[in-house]
mmCIF file of the N, C-alpha and C atoms, coordinates in Angstrom:
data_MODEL
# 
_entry.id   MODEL 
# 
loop_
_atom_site.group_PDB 
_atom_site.id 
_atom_site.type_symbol 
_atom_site.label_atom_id 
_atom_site.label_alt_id 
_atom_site.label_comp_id 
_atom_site.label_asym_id 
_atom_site.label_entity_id 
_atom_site.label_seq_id 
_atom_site.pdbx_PDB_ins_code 
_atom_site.Cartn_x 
_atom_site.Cartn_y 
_atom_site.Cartn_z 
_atom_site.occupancy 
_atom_site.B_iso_or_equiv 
_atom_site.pdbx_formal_charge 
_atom_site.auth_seq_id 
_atom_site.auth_comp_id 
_atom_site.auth_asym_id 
_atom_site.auth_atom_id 
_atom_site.pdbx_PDB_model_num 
ATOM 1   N N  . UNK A 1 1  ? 26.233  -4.278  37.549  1.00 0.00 ? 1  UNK A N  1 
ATOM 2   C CA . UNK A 1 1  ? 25.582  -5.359  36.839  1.00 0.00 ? 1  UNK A CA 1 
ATOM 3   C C  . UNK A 1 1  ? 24.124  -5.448  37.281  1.00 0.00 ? 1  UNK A C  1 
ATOM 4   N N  . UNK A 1 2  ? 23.419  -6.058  35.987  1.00 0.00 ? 2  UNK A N  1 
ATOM 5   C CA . UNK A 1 2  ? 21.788  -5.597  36.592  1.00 0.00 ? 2  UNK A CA 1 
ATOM 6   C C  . UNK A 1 2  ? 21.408  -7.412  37.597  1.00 0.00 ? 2  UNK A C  1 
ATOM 7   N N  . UNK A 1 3  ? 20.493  -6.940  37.861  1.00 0.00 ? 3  UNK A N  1 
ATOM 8   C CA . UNK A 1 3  ? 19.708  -8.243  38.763  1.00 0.00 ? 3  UNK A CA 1 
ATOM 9   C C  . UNK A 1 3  ? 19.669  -9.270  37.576  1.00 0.00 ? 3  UNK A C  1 
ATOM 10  N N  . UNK A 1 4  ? 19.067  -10.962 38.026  1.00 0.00 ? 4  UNK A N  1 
ATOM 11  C CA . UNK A 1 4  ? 18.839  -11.638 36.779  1.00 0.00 ? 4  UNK A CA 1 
ATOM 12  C C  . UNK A 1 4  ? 17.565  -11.351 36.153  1.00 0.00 ? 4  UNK A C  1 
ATOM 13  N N  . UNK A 1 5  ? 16.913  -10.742 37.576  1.00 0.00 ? 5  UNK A N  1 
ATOM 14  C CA . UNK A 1 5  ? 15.335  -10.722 37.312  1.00 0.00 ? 5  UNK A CA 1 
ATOM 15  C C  . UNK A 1 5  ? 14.717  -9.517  36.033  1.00 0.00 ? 5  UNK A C  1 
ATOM 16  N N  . UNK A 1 6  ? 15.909  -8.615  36.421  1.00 0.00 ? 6  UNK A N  1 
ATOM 17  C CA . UNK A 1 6  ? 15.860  -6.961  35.256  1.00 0.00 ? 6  UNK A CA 1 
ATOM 18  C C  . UNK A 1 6  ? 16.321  -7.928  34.050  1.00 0.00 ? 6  UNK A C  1 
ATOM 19  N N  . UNK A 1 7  ? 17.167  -8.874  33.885  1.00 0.00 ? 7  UNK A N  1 
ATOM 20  C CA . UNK A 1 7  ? 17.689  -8.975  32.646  1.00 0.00 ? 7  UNK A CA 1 
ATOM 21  C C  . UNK A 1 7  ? 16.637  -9.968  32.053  1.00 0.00 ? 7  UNK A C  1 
ATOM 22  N N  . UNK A 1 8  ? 16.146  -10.853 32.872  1.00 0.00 ? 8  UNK A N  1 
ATOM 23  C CA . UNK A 1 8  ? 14.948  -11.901 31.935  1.00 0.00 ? 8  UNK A CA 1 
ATOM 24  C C  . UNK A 1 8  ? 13.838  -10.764 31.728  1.00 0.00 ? 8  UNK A C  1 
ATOM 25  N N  . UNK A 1 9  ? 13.494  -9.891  32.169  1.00 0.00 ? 9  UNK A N  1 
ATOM 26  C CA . UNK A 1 9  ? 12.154  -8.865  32.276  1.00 0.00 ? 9  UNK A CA 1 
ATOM 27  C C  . UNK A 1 9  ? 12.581  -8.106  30.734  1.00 0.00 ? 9  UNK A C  1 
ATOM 28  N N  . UNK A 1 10 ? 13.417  -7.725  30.568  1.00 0.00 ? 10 UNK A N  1 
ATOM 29  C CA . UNK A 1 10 ? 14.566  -7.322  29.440  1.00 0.00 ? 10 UNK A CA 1 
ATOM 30  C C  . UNK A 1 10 ? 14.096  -7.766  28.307  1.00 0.00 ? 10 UNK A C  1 
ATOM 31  N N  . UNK A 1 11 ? 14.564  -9.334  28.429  1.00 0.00 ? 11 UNK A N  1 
ATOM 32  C CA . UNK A 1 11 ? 14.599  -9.858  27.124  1.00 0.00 ? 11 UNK A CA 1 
ATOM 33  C C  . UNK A 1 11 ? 13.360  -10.742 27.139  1.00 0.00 ? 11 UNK A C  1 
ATOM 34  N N  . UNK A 1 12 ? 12.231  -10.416 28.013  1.00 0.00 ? 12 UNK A N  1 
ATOM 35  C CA . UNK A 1 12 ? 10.625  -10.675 27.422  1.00 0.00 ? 12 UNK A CA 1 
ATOM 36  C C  . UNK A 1 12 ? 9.831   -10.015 26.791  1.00 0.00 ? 12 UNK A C  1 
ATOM 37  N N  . UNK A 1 13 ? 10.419  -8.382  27.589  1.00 0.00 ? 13 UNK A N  1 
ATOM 38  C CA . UNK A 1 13 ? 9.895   -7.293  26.917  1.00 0.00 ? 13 UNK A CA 1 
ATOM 39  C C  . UNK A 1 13 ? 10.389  -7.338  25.445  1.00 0.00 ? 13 UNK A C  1 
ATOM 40  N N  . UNK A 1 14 ? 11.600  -7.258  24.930  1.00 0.00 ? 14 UNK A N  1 
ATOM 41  C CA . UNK A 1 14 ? 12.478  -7.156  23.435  1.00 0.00 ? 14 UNK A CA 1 
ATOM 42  C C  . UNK A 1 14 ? 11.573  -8.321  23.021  1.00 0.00 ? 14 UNK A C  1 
ATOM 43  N N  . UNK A 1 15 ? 11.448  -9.541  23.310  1.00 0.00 ? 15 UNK A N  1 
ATOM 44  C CA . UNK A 1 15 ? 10.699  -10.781 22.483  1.00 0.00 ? 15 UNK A CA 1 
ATOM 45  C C  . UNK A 1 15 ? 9.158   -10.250 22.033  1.00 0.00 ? 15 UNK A C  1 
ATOM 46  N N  . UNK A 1 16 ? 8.644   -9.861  23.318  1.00 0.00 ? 16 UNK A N  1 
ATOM 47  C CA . UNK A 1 16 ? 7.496   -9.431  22.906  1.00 0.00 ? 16 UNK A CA 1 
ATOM 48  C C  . UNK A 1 16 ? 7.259   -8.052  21.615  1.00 0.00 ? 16 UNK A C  1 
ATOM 49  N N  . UNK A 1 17 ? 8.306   -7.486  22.147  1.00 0.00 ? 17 UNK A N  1 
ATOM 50  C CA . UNK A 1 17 ? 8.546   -6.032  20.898  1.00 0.00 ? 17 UNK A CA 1 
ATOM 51  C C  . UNK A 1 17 ? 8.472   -6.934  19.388  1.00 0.00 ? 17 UNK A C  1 
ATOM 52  N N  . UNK A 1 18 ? 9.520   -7.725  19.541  1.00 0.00 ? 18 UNK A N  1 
ATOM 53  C CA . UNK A 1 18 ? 9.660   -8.500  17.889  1.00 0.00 ? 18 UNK A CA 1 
ATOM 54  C C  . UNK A 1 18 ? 8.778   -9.529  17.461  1.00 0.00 ? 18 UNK A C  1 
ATOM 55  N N  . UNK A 1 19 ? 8.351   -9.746  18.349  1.00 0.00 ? 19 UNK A N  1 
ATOM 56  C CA . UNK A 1 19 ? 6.676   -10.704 17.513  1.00 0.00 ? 19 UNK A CA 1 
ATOM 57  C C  . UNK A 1 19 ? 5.556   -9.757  17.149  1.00 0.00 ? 19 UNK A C  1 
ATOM 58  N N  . UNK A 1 20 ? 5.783   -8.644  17.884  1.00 0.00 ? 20 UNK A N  1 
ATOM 59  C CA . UNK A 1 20 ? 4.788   -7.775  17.235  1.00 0.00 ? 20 UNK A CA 1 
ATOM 60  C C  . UNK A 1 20 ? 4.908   -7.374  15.943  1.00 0.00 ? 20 UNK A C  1 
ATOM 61  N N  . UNK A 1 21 ? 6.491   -6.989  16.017  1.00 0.00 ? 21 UNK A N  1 
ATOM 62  C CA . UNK A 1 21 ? 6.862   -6.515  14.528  1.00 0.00 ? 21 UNK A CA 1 
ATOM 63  C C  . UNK A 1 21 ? 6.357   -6.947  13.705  1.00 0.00 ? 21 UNK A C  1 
ATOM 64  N N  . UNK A 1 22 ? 6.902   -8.392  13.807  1.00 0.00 ? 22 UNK A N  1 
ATOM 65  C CA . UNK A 1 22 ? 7.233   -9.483  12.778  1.00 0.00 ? 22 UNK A CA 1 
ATOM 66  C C  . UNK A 1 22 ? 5.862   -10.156 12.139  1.00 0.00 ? 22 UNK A C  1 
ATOM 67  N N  . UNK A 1 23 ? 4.948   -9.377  12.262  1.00 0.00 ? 23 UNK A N  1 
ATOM 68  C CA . UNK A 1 23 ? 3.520   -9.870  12.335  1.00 0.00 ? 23 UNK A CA 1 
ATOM 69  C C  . UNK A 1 23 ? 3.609   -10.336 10.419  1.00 0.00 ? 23 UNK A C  1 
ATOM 70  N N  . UNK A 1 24 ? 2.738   -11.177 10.118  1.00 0.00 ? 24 UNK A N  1 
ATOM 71  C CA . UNK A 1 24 ? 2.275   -11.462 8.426   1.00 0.00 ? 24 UNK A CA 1 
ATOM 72  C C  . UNK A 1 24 ? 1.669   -10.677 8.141   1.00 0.00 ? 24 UNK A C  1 
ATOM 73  N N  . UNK A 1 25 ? 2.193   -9.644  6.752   1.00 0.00 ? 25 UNK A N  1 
ATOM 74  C CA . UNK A 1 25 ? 1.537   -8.963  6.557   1.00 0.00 ? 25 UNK A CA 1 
ATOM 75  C C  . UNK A 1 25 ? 1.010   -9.387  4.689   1.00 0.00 ? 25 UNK A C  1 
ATOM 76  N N  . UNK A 1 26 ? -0.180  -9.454  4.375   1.00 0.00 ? 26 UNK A N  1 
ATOM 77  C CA . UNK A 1 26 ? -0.753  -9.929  3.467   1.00 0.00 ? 26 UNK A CA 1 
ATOM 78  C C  . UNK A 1 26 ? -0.837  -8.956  2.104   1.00 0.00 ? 26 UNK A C  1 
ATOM 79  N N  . UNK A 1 27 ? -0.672  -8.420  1.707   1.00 0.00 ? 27 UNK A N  1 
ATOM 80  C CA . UNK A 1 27 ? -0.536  -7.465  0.234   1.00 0.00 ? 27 UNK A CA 1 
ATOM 81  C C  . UNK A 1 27 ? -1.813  -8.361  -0.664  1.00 0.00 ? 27 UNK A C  1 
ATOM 82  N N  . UNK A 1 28 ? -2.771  -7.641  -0.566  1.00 0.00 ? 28 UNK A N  1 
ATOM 83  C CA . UNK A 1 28 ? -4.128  -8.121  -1.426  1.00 0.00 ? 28 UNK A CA 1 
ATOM 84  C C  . UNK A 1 28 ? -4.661  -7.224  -2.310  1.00 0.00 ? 28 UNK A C  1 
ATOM 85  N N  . UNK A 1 29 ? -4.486  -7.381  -3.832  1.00 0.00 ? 29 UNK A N  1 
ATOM 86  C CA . UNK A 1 29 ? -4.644  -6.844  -4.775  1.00 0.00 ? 29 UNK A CA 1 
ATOM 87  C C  . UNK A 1 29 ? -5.950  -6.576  -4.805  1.00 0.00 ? 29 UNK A C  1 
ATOM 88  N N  . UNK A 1 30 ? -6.655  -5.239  -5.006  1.00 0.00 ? 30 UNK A N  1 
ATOM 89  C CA . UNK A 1 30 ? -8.423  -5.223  -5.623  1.00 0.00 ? 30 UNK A CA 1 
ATOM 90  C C  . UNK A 1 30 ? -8.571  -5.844  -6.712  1.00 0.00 ? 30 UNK A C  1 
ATOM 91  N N  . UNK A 1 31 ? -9.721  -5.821  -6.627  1.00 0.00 ? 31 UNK A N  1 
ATOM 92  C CA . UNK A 1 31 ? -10.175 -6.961  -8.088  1.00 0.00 ? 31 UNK A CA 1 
ATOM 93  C C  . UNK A 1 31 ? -10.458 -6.054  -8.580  1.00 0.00 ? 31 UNK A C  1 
ATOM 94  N N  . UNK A 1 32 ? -10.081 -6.547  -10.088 1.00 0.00 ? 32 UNK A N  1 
ATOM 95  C CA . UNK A 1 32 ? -10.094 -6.243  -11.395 1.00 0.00 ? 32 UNK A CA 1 
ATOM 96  C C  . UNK A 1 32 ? -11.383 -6.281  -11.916 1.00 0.00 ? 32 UNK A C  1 
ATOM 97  N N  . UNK A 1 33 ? -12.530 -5.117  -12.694 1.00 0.00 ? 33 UNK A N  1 
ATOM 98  C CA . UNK A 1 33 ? -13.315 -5.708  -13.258 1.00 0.00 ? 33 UNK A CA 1 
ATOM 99  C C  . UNK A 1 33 ? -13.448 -5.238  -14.746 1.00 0.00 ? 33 UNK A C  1 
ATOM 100 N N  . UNK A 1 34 ? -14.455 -5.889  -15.431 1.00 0.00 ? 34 UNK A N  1 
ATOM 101 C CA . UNK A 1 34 ? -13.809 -6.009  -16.948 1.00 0.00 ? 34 UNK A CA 1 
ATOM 102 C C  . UNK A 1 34 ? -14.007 -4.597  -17.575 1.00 0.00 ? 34 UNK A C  1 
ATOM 103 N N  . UNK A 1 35 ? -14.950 -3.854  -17.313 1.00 0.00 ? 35 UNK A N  1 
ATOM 104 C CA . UNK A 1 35 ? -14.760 -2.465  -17.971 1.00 0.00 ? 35 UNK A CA 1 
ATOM 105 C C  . UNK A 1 35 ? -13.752 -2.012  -17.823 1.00 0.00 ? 35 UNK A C  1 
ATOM 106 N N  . UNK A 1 36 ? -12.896 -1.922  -16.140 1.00 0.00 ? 36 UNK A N  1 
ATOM 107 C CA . UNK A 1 36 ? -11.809 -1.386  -16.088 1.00 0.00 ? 36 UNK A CA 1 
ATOM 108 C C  . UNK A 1 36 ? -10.565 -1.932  -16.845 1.00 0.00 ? 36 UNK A C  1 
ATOM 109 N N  . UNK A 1 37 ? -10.533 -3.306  -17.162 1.00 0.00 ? 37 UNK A N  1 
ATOM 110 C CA . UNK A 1 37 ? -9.674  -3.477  -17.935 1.00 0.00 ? 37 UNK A CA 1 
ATOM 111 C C  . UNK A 1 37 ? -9.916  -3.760  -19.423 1.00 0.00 ? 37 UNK A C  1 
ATOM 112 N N  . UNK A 1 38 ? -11.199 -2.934  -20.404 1.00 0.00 ? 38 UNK A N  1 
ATOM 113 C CA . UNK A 1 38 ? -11.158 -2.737  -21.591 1.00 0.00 ? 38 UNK A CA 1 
ATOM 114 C C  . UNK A 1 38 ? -10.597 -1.115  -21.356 1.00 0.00 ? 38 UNK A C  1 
ATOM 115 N N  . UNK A 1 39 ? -10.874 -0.199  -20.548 1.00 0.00 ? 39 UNK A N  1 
ATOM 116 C CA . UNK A 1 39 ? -10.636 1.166   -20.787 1.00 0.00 ? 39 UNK A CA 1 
ATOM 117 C C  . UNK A 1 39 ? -8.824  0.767   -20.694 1.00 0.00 ? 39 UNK A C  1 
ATOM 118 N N  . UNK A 1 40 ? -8.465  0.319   -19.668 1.00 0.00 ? 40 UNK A N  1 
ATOM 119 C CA . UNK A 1 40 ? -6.744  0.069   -19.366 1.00 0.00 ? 40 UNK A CA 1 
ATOM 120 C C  . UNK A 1 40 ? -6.566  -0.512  -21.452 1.00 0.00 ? 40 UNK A C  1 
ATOM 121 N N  . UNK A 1 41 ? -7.286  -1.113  -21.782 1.00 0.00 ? 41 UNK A N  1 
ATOM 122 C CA . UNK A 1 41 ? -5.973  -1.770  -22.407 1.00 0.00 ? 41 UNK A CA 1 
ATOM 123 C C  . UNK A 1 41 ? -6.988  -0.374  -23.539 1.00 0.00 ? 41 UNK A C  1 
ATOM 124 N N  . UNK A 1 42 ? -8.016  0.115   -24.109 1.00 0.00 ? 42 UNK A N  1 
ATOM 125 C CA . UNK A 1 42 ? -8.146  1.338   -25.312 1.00 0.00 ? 42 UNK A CA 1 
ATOM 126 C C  . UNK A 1 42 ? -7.359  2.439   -24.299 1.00 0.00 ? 42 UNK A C  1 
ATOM 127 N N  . UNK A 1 43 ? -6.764  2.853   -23.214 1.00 0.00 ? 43 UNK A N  1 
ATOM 128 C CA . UNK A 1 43 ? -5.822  3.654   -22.779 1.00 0.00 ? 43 UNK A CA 1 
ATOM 129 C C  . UNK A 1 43 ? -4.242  3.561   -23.034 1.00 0.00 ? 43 UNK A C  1 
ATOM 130 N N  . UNK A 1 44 ? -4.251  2.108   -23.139 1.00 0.00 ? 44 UNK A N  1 
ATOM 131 C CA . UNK A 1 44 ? -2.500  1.676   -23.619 1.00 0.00 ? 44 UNK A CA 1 
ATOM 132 C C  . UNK A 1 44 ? -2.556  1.593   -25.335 1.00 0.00 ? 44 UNK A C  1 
ATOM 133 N N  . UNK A 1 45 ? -3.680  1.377   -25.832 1.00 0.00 ? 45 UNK A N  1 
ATOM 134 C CA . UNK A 1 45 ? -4.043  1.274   -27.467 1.00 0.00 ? 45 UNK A CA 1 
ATOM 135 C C  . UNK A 1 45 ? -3.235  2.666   -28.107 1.00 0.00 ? 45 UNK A C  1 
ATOM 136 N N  . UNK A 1 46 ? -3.731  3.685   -27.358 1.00 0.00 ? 46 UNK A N  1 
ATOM 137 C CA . UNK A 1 46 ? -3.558  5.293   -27.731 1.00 0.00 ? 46 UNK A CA 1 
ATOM 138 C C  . UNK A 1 46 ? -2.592  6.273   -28.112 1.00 0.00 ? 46 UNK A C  1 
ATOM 139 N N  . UNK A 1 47 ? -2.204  6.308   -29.180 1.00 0.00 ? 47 UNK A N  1 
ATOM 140 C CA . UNK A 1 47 ? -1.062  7.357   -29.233 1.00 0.00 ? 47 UNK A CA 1 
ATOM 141 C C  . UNK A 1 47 ? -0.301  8.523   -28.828 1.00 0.00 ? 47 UNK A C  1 
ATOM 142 N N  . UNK A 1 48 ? 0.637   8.671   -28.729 1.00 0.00 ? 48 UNK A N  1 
ATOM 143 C CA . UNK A 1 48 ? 0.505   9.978   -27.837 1.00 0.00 ? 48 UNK A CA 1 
ATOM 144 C C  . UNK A 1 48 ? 0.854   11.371  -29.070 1.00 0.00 ? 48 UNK A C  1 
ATOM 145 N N  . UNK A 1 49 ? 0.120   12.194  -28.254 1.00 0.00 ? 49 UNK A N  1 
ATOM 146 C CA . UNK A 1 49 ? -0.595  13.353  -28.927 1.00 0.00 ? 49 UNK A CA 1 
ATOM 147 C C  . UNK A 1 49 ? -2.465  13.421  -29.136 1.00 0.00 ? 49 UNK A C  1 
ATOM 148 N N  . UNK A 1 50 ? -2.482  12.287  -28.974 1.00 0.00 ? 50 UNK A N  1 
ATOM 149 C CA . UNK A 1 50 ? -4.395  12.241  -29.193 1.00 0.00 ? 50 UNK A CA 1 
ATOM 150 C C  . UNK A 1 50 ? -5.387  12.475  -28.086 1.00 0.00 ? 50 UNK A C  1 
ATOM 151 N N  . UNK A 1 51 ? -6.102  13.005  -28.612 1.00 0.00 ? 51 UNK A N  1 
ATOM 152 C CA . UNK A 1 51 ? -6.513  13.376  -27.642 1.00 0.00 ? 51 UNK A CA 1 
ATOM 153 C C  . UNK A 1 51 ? -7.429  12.541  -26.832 1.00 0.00 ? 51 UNK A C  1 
ATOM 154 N N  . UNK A 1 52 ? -7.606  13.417  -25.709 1.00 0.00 ? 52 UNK A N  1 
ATOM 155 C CA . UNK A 1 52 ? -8.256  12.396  -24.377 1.00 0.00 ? 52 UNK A CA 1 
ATOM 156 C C  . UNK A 1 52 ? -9.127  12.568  -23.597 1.00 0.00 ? 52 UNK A C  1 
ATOM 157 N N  . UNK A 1 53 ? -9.728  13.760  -23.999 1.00 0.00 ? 53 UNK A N  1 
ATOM 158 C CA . UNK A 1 53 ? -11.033 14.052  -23.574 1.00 0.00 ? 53 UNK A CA 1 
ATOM 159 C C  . UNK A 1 53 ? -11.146 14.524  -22.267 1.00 0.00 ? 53 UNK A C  1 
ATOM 160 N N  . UNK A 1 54 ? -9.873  15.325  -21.751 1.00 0.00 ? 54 UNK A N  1 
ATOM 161 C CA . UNK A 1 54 ? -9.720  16.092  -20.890 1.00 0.00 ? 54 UNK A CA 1 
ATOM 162 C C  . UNK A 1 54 ? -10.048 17.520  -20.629 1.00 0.00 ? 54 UNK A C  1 
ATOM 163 N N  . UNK A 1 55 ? -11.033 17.361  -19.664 1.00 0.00 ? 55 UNK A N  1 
ATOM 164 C CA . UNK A 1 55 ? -12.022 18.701  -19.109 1.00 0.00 ? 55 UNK A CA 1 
ATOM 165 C C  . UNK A 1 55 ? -11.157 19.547  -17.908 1.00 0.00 ? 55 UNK A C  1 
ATOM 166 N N  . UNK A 1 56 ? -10.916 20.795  -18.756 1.00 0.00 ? 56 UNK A N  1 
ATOM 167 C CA . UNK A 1 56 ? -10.687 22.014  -16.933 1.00 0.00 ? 56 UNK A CA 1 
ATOM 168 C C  . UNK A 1 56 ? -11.773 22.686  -16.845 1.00 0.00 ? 56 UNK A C  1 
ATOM 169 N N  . UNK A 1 57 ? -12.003 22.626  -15.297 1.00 0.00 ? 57 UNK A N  1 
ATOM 170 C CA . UNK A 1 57 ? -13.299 23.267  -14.800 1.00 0.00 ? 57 UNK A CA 1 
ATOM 171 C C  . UNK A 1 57 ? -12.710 24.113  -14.218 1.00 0.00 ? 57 UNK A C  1 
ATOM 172 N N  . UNK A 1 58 ? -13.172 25.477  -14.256 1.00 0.00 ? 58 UNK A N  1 
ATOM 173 C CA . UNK A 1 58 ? -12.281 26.340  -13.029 1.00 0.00 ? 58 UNK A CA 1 
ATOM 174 C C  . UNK A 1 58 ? -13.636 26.759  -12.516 1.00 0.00 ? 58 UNK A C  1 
ATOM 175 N N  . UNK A 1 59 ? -13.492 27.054  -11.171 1.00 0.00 ? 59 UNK A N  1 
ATOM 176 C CA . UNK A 1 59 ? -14.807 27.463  -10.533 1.00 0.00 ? 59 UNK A CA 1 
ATOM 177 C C  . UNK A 1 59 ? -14.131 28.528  -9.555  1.00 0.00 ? 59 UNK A C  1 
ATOM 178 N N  . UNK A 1 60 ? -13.223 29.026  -9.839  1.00 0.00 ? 60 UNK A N  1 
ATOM 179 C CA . UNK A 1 60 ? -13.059 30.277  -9.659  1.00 0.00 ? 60 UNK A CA 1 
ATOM 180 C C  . UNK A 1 60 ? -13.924 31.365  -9.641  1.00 0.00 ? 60 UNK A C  1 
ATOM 181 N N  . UNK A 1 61 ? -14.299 32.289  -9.292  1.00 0.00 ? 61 UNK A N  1 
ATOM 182 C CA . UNK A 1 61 ? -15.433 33.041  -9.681  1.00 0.00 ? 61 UNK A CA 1 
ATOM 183 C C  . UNK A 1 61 ? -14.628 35.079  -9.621  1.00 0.00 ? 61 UNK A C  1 
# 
């Protein structure tokens, strides 16, 4: 059986482990600005098959 002193040392260390965990963590969205959401919504406007004005560059040489 351990000492009392190992077992409170124990369960300060584990307390301290889980407040660290347990920290608030905040999820903060970027802001939105309005060009980006006229292109989002003429991007959801768009049919599919049309085209989109997609460039391949190869720089291969």
């Amino acid at each position: 059986m351990l000492d009392p002193w190992i077992i409170e040392e124990i369960r300060r260390r584990e307390e301290e482990e889980r407040q660290h965990r347990e920290q608030p963590v905040i999820h903060i969205e970027p802001p939105r600005y309005p060009e980006t959401q006229e292109r989002e919504r003429r991007d959801s406007n768009q049919q599919p098959g049309e085209q989109r004005g997609v460039i391949v560059i190869d720089f291969s040489v």
